[in-house]
C-alpha positions in Angstrom: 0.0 0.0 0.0 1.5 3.2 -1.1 1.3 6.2 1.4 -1.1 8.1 -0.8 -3.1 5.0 -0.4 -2.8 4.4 3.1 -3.4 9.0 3.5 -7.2 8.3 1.7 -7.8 5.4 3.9 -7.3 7.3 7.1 -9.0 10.3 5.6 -12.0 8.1 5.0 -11.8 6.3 8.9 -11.6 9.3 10.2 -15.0 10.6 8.7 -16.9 6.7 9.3 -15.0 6.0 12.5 -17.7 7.7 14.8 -20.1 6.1 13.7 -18.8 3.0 13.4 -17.6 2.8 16.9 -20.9 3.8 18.3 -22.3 0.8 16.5 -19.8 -1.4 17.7 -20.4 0.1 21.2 -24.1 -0.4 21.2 -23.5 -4.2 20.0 -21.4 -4.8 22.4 -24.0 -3.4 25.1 -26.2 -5.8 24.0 -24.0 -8.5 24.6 -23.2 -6.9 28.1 -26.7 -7.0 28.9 -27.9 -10.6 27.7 -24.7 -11.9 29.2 -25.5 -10.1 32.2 -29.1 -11.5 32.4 -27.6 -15.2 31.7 -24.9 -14.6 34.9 -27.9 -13.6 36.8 -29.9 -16.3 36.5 -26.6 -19.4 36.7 -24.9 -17.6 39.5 -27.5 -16.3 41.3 -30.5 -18.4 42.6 -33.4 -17.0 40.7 -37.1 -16.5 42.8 -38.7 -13.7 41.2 -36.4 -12.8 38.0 -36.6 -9.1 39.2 -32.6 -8.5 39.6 -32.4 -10.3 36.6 -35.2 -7.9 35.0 -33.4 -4.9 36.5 -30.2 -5.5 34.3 -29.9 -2.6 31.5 -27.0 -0.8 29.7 -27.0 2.9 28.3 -24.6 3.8 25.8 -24.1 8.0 26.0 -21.9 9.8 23.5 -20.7 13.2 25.1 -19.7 15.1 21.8 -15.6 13.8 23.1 -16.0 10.3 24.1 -18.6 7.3 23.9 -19.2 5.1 27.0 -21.3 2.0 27.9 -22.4 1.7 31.2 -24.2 -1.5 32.5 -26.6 -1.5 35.7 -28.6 -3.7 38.2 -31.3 -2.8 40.3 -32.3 0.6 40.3 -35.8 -0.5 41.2 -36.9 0.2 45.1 -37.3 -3.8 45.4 -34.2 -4.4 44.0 -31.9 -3.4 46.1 -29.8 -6.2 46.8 -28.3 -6.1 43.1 -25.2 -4.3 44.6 -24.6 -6.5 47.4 -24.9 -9.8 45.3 -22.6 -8.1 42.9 -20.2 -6.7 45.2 -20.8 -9.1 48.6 -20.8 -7.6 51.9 -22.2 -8.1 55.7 -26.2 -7.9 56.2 -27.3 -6.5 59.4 -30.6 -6.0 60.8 -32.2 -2.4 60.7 -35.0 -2.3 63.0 -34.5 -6.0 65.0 -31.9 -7.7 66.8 -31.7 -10.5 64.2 -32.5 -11.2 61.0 -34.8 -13.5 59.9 -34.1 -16.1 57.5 -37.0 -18.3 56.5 -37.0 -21.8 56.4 -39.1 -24.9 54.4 -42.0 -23.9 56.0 -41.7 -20.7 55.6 -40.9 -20.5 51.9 -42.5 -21.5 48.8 -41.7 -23.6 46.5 -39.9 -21.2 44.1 -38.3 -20.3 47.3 -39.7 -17.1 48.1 -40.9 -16.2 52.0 -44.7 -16.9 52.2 -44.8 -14.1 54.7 -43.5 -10.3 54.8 -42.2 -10.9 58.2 -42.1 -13.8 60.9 -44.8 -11.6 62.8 -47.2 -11.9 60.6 -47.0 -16.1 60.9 -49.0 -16.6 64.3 -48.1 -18.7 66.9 -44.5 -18.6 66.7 -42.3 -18.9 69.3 -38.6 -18.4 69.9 -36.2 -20.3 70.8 -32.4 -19.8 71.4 -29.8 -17.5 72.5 -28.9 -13.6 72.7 -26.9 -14.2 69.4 -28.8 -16.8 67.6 -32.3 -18.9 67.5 -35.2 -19.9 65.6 -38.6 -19.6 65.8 -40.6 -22.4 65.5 -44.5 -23.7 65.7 -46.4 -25.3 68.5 -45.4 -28.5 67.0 -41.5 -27.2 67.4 -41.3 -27.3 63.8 -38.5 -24.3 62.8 -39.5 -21.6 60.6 -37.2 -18.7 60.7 -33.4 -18.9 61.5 -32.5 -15.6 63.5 -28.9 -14.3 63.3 -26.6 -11.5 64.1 -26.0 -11.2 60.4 -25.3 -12.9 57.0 -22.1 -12.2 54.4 -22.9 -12.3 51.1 -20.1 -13.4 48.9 -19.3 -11.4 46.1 -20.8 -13.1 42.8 -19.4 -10.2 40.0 -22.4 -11.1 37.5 -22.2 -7.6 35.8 -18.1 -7.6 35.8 -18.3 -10.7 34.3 -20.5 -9.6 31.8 -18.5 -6.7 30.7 -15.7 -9.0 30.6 -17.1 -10.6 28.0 -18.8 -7.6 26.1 -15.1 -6.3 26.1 -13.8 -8.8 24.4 -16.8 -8.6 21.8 -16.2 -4.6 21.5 -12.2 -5.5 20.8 -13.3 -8.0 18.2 -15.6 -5.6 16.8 -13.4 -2.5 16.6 -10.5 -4.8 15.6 -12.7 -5.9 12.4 -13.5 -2.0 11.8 -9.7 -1.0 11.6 -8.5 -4.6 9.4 -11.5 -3.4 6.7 -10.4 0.5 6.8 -6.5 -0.4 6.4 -6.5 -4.0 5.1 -5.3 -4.7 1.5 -7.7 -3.6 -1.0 
């Protein structure tokens, strides 16, 4: 390729390169998002899909730069997107423990039957100042109480633009080899 040659190339990336990288940006935001929806749902135990429903990118261009951002939650119930992402210590707010519910107490996609052990009637605890349970007349447990609960970090969104990186370099790779490749 002579340099005259490989001058008019440029000249012509330079006008289509815009565009073409927003394209390959909002592909690869697609990509974030579905793989993001897929981690959801393997590494995370699913009960209601709503974290998983939460999951959206937005690809902004600034008039200087273009950027892909991809997000969880967002919603008032889905609050826990960050933690499950990122892992941390629960603690109770308003209780001494917190209540985790048990066979009884769940149904069978898993999700509490019940907003709150109170509203279960004739529960009863049993236990310690750090731990118990609270169980039925029949001494059937219910709820698990507890100090707290750590959440291990499960990085289903990092993963996710892991892998929409690697699409985005595959993209923009195939948009420089067509501008400067042989003719």
């Amino acid at each position: 390729m002579s340099p005259a040659d490989l001058s008019a190339r440029l000249a012509k990336l330079q006008a289509t390169l815009p565009r073409q990288i927003a394209q390959a940006l909002a592909s690869s935001a697609l990509v974030a998002e579905a793989e993001g929806k897929k981690n959801a749902t393997t590494l995370l135990k699913v009960h209601s899909g709503r974290l998983r429903n939460s999951i959206r990118t937005e690809v902004h261009d600034d008039g200087t730069a273009h950027q892909m951002a991809l997000r969880a939650g967002g919603e008032r119930d889905v609050v826990y997107a960050r933690i499950q992402e990122l892992g941390g210590t629960v603690t109770p707010r308003n209780g001494k423990f917190l209540a985790i519910p048990l066979a009884p107490a769940l149904t069978g996609a898993g999700v509490s039957r019940y907003k709150s052990p109170r509203d279960v009637p004739g529960l009863s605890f049993r236990g310690n100042a750090n731990r118990g349970v609270l169980v039925d007349k029949a001494g059937v447990p219910w709820y698990a109480l507890v100090k707290s609960v750590t959440i291990r970090p499960k990085f289903y969104l990092k993963a996710a633009l892991g892998t929409a990186s690697t699409d985005l370099s595959r993209r923009l790779g195939a948009v420089l080899s067509d501008a400067l490749g042989a003719a």
